[in-house]
C-alpha positions in Angstrom: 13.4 -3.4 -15.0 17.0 -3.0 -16.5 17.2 -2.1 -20.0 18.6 -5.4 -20.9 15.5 -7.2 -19.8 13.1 -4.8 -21.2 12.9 -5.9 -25.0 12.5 -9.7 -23.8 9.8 -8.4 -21.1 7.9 -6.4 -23.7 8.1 -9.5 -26.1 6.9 -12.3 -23.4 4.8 -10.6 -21.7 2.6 -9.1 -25.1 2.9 -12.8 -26.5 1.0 -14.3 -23.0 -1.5 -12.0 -22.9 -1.8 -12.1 -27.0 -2.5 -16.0 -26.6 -4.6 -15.8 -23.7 -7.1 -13.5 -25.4 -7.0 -15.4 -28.5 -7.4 -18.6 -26.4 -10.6 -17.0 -25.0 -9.8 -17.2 -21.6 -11.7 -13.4 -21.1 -14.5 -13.9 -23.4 -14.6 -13.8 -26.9 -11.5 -11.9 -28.4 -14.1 -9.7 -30.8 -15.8 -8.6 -27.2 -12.7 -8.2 -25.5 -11.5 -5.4 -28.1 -14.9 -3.7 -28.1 -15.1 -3.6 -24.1 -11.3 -2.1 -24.5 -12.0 0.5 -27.2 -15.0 1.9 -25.4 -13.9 1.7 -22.1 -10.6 4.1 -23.9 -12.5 6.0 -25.7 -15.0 6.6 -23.1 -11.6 7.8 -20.5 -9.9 10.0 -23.0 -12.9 11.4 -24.7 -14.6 12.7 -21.1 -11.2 13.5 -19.4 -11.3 17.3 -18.7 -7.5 17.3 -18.8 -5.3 15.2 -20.7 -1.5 14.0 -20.0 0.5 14.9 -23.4 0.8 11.9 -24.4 -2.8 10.7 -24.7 -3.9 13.1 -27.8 -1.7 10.2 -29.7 -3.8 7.5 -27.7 -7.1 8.8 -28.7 -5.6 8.8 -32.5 -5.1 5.1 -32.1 -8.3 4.4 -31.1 -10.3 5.6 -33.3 -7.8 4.4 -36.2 -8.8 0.9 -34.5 -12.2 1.9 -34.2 -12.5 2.5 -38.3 -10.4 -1.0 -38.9 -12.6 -2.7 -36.9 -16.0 -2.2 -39.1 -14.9 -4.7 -41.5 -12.0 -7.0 -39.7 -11.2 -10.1 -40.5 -10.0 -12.5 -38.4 -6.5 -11.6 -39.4 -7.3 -8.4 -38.4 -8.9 -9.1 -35.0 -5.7 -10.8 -34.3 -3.2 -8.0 -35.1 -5.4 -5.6 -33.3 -5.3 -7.6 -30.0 -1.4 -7.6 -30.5 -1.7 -4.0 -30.7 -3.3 -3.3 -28.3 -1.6 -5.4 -25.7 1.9 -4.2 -27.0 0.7 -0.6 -26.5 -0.7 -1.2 -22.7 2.8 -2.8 -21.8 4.6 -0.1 -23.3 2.5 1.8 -21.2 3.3 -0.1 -18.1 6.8 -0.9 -18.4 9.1 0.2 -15.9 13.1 0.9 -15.9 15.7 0.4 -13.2 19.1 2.3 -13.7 21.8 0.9 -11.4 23.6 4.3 -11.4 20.6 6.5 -10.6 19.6 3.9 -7.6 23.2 4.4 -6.1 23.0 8.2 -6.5 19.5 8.0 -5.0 20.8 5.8 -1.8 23.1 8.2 -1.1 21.3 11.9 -1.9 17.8 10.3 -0.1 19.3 10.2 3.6 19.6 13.8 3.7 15.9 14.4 1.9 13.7 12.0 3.3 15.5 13.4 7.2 14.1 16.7 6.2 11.3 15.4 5.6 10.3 12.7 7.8 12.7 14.3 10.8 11.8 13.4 14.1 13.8 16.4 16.0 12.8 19.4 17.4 15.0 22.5 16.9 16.4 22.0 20.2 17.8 18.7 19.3 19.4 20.3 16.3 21.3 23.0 18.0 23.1 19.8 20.3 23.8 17.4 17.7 23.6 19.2 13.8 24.5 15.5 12.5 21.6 14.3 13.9 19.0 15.1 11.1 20.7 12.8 8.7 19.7 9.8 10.7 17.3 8.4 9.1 16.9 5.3 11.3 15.8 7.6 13.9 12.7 8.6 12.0 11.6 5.0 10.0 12.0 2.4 12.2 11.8 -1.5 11.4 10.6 -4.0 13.3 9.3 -7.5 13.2 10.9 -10.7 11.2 13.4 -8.4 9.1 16.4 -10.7 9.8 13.9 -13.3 7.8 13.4 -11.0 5.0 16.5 -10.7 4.5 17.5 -14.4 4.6 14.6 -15.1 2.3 15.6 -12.7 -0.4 19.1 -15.0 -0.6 17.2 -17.9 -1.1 14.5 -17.2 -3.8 11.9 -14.0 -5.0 10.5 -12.3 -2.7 7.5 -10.1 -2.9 6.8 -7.4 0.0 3.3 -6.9 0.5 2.1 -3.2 2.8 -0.2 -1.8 4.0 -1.2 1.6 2.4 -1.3 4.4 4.3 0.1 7.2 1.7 1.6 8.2 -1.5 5.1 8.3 0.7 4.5 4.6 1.5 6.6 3.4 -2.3 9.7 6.2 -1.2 9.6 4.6 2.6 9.7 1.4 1.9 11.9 1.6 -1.0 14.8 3.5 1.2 14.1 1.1 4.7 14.9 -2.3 1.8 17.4 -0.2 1.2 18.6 0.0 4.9 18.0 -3.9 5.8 20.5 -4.7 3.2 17.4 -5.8 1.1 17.6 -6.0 -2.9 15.8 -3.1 -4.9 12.1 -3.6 -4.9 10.1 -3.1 -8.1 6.6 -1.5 -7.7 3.5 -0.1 -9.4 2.9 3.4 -8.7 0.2 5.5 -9.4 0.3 7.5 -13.1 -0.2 11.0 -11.2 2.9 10.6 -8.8 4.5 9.9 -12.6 3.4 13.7 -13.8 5.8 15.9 -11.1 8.9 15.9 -13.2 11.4 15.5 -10.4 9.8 12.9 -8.4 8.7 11.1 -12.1 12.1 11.1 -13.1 13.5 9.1 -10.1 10.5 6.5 -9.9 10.9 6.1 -13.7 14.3 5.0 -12.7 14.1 3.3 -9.6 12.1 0.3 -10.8 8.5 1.9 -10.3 6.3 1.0 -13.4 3.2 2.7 -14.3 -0.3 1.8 -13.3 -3.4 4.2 -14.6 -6.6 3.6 -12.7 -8.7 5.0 -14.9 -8.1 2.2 -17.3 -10.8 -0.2 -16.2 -10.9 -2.8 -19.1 -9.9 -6.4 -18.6 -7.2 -6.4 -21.1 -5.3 -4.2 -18.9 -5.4 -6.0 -15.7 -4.2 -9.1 -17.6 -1.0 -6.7 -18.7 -0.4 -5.8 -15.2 -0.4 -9.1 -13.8 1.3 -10.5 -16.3 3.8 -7.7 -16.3 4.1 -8.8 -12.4 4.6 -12.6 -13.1 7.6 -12.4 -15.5 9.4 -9.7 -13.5 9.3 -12.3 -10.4 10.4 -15.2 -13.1 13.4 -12.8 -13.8 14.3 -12.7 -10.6 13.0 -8.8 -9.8 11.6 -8.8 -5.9 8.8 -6.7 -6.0 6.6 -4.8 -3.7 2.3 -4.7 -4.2 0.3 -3.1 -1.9 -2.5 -6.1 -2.2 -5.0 -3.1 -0.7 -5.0 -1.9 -4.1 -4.7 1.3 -3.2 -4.6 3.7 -0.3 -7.0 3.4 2.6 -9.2 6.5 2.4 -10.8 5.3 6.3 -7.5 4.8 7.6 -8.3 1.3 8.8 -5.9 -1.8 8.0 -7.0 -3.2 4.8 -8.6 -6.8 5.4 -10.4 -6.6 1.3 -7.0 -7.3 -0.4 -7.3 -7.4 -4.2 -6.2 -11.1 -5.6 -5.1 -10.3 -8.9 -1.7 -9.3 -8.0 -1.6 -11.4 -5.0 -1.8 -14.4 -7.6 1.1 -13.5 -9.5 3.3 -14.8 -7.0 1.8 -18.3 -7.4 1.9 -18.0 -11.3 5.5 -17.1 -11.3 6.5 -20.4 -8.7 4.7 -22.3 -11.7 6.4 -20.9 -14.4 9.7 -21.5 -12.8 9.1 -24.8 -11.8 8.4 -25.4 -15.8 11.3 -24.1 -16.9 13.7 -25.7 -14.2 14.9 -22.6 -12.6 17.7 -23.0 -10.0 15.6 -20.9 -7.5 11.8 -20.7 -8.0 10.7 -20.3 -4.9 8.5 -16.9 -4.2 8.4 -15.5 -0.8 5.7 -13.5 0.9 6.5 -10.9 3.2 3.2 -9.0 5.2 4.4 -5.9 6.8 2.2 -2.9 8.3 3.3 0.5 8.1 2.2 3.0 11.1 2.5 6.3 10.7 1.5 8.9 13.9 0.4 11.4 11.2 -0.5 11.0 7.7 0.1 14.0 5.3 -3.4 13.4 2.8 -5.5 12.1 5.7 -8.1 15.1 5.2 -8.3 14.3 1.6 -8.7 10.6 2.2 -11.5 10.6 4.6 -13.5 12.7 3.0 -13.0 10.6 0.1 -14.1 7.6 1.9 -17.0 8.8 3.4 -18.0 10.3 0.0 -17.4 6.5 -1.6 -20.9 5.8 -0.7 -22.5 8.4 -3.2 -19.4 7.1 -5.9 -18.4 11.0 -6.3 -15.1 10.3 -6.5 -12.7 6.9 -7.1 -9.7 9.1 -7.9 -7.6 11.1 -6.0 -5.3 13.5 -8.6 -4.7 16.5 -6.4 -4.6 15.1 -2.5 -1.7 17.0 -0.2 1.4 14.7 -1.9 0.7 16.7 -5.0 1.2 20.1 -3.5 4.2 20.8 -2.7 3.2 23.8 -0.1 1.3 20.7 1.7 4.7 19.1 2.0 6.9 22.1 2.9 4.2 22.7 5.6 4.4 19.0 6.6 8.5 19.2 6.7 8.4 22.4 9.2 5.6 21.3 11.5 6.9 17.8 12.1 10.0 19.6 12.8 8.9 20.0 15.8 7.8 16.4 16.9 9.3 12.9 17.9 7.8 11.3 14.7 7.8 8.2 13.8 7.2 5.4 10.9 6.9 2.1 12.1 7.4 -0.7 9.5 7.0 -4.1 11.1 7.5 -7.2 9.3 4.9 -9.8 10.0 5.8 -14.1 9.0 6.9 -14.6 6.1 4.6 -16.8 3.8 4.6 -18.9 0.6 2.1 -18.1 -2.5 -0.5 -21.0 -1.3 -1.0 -18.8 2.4 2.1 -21.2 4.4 4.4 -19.8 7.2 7.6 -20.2 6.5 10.5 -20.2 8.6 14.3 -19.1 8.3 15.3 -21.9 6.0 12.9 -21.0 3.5 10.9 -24.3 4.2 6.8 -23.6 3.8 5.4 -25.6 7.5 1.7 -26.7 8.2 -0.2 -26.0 10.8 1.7 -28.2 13.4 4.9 -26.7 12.2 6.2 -29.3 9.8 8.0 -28.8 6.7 5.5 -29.6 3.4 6.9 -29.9 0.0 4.8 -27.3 -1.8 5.6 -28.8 -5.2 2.6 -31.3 -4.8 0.8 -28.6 -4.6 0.7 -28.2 -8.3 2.0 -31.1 -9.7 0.1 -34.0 -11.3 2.0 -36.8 -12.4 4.8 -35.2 -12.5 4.3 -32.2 -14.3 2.7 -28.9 -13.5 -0.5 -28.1 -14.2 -2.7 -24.8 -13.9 -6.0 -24.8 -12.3 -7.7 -21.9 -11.9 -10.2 -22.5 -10.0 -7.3 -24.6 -7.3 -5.2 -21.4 -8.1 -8.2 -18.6 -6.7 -8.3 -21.0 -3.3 -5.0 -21.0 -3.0 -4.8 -17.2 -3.1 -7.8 -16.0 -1.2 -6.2 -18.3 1.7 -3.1 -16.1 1.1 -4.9 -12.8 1.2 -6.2 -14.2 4.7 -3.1 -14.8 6.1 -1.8 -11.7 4.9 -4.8 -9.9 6.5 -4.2 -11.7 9.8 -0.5 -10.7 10.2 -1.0 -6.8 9.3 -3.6 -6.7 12.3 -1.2 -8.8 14.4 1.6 -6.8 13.1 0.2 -3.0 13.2 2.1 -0.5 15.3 -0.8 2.2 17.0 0.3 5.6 18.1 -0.9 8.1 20.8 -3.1 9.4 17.8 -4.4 6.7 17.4 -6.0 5.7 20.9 -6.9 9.2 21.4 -9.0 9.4 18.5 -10.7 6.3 19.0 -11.5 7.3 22.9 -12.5 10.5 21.8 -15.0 8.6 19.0 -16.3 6.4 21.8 -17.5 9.2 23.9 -19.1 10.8 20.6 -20.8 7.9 19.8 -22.4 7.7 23.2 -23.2 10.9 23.5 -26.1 9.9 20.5 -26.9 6.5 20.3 -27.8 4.9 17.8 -27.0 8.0 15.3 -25.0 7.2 12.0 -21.5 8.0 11.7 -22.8 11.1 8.9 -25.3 12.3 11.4 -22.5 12.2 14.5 -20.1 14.0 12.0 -22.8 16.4 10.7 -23.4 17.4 14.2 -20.3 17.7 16.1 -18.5 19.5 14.3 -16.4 21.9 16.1 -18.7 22.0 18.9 -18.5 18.4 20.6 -16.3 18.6 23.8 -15.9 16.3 27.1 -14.4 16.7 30.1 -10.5 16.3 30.4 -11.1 13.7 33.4 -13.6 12.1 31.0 -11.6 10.9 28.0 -8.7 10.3 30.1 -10.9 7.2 32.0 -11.8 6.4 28.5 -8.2 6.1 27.0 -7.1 4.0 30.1 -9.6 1.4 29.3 -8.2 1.6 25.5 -5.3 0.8 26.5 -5.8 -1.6 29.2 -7.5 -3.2 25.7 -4.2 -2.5 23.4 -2.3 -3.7 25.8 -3.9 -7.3 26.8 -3.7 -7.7 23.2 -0.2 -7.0 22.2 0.7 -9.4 25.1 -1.2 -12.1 23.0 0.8 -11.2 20.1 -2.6 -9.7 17.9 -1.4 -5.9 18.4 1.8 -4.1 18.5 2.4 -0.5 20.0 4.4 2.3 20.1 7.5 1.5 21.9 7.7 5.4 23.3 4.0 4.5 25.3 5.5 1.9 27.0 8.5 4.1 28.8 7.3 4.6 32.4 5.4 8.0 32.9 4.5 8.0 29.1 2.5 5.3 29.4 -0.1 7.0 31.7 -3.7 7.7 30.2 -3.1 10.9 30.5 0.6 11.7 28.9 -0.5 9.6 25.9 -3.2 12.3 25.4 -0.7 14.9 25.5 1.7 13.3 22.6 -1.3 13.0 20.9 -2.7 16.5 21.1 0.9 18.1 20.5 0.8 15.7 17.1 -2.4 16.8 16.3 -2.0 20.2 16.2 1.1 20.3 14.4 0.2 20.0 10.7 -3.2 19.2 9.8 -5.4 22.6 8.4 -7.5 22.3 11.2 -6.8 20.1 14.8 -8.7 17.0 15.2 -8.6 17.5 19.0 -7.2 20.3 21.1 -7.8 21.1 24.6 -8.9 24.1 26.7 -8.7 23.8 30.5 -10.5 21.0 31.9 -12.3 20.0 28.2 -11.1 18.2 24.8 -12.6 19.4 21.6 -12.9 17.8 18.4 -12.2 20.5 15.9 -12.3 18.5 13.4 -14.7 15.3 13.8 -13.8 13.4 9.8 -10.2 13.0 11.2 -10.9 12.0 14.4 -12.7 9.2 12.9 -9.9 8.5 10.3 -7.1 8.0 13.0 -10.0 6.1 15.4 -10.4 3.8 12.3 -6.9 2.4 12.8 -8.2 0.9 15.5 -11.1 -0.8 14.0 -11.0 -4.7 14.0 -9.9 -5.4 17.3 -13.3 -5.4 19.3 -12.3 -2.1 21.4 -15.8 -1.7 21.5 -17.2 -4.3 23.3 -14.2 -3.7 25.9 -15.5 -0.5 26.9 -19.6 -0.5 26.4 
């Protein structure tokens, strides 16, 4: 948020929130300052390492903690005031013009490094090549839309989330579709690396901690959300909350932020504003490989003991990880797929070119009537929650329609089939206990498998429910057996250990948890009726 807005934001923002606890809508204000001064206390007091800063939290709560024993109303008051000031301090993000401009033209050069789809050979013919950046994140879909929206009214992009690189890649390809700047919530760790801090601190991204799990703070978030969309900010919210440890599309979306869209149409309609329509933009990001996927399936297939909600230290936050990442993909054709699905209004609408929401026959609706009674609009929660969930659907039906599968991808999820019949009806922790390192099949094997897979991708990207790598569809690549090829050659380019190699006539898995995690992309579709 520019510094000329941030005073006002901080102001509004504390005064909703202020009012709305007072008002009772999250319980009883005394209760809602005891569940937040626990919940605090609770986080700093147990953390085994604490950010700088937070030696001065735990002050303030226990100074609360003492005023509260004998508070008055007056009291109660001022501390909810306090509270909620101190959480969207907390939250509140900046957006430097001057250090965006810098940024768009330093980040061609870094993210080519990084994300560089040439091999050395390449290099040595055309030097200039590894600053193209369009060669490496390509994207697809209803961009022209996007664009034409963003003229019109707010927009608000809406992701998948793969990884911690997904708020840097989006943020650059707006950047190359002529879109506006994009504010974001980002995770507090990626806030603690000094570089990196220093330029999402000043491109827009404002903080989100995790750990904080009191309502109070939600409410700040969202509200934080709403009035940057009332100022005109176009944002970007992953609606999966956070990253997908399984490496499946997200079809849970969390509502809270979703709903801020619709909150902020409202509140612009009340005050008259000359554009207050908010646009929703689905789009599925596809990567080949993903840099933490070891960390993040063995987080999600811990998630059902609880061990860990969390991740502080996964591969983004090592920079060896990355550096390894850089010279490894050096050698590959990778790609980043972002593909823009319909674009939608806050009540779950398509909406086409003109910015007009349509029904389900295609005709233009007035989506004022929506809220509006007698005149003047009203808020209805309960009309409001219907009206997002049936936006989180839609939203959850175009990234499926929308998502891009790579060689990696289908190889995995062959390669899973044949494990899965090779013990049925075993668990997924018993097949993984099991195979690991020593499960193999035949070459000819999981090549009759993958042709089925994709007989299966393909029928449905020709009824528009799939989309797939462009390169698999060249002639000759788009055999069975070339597609295992890319996707051994990706798969033993970074990742500590392979997920699948091969030696003579037989395919490993090396490493069974990531098999699973880039088969799980695939999940969704009904692949596995197709091929039992």
């Amino acid at each position: 948020m520019r510094k000329e807005h941030q005073p006002k934001a901080l102001s509004e923002v504390t005064a909703r929130v202020t009012n709305r606890v007072l008002a009772g809508r999250l319980g009883p204000p005394r209760r809602v300052i005891e569940e937040t001064l626990y919940q605090e206390r609770v986080r700093l007091e147990k953390a085994r390492d604490r950010y700088a800063w937070e030696t001065a939290d735990l002050a303030f709560w226990r100074d609360l903690s003492r005023q509260l024993v004998t508070a008055s109303e007056a009291t109660e008051r001022a501390a909810i005031k306090a509270i909620t000031e101190r959480f969207v301090s907390d939250v509140m993000g900046h957006f430097d013009p001057r250090v965006y401009a810098m940024s768009t033209r330093a980040l061609p050069t870094g993210m080519a490094l990084l994300l560089n789809s040439l091999d050395p050979r390449r290099l040595l013919r055309d030097p200039k090549a590894s600053l193209e950046l369009q060669h490496n994140i390509l994207v697809r879909g209803e961009s022209e839309a996007a664009r034409r929206l963003a003229t019109l009214g707010t927009v608000v992009v809406v992701p998948t989330h793969v990884s911690n690189m997904d708020s840097l890649i989006m943020g650059y390809a707006a950047y190359l579709m002529g879109l506006p700047p994009l504010l974001y919530g980002a995770g507090l760790n990626l806030f603690t690396n000094r570089l990196l801090g220093f330029f999402m601190s000043n491109l827009g991204a404002y903080r989100v901690d995790r750990r904080k799990k009191c309502d109070l703070y939600k409410e700040v978030l969202k509200e934080y959300a709403t009035y940057s969309l009332e100022l005109g900010y176009h944002n970007l919210f992953f609606p999966g909350g956070t990253r997908s440890r399984s490496g499946a599309v997200e079809t849970k979306l969390k509502r809270g932020l979703l709903g801020t869209g619709l909150m902020a149409y409202q509140n612009n309609l009340r005050a008259g504003s000359r554009n207050p329509n908010v646009y929703v933009l689905p789009c599925t990001l596809s990567y080949g490989l993903v840099l933490e996927a070891e960390t993040l399936v063995r987080d999600h297939l811990a998630e059902v003991g609880k061990s860990r909600y969390i991740i502080l230290d996964d591969e983004f936050s090592r920079w060896d990880r990355i550096v390894q990442f850089v010279k490894d993909l050096l050698k590959l054709d990778a790609r980043i797929y972002l593909t823009f699905g319909q674009p939608l209004d806050p009540f779950g609408n398509p909406v086409d070119f003109q910015g007009r929401s349509l029904d389900p026959k295609g005709r233009p609706v007035d989506t004022r009537r929506y809220v509006l009674e007698d005149g003047a609009v009203v808020a209805d929660e309960q009309r409001d929650r219907e009206y997002t969930t049936e936006l989180a659907t839609a939203i959850g039906q175009q990234f499926k329609d929308t998502n891009c599968v790579q060689a990696t991808n289908l190889a995995a999820f062959a390669a899973w089939q044949l494990v899965r019949r090779s013990q049925p009806g075993a668990d997924v922790y018993r097949l993984l206990r099991e195979g690991s390192g020593v499960v193999g099949f035949a070459v000819t094997e999981v090549i009759a498998v993958l042709e089925r897979v994709l007989d299966a991708a393909r029928s449905r990207v020709r009824a528009g429910k799939l989309k797939l790598d462009p390169r698999l569809e060249v002639p000759g690549d788009d055999r069975a057996d070339r597609v295992l090829d890319h996707a051994l050659r990706a798969f033993g380019a970074y990742h500590t250990r392979r997920a699948m190699d091969r030696e003579a006539d037989r395919v490993h898995l090396r490493d069974p948890e990531l098999v699973l995690y880039y088969h799980n992309r695939l999940l969704g579709y009904g692949f596995e009726s197709a091929l039992d």
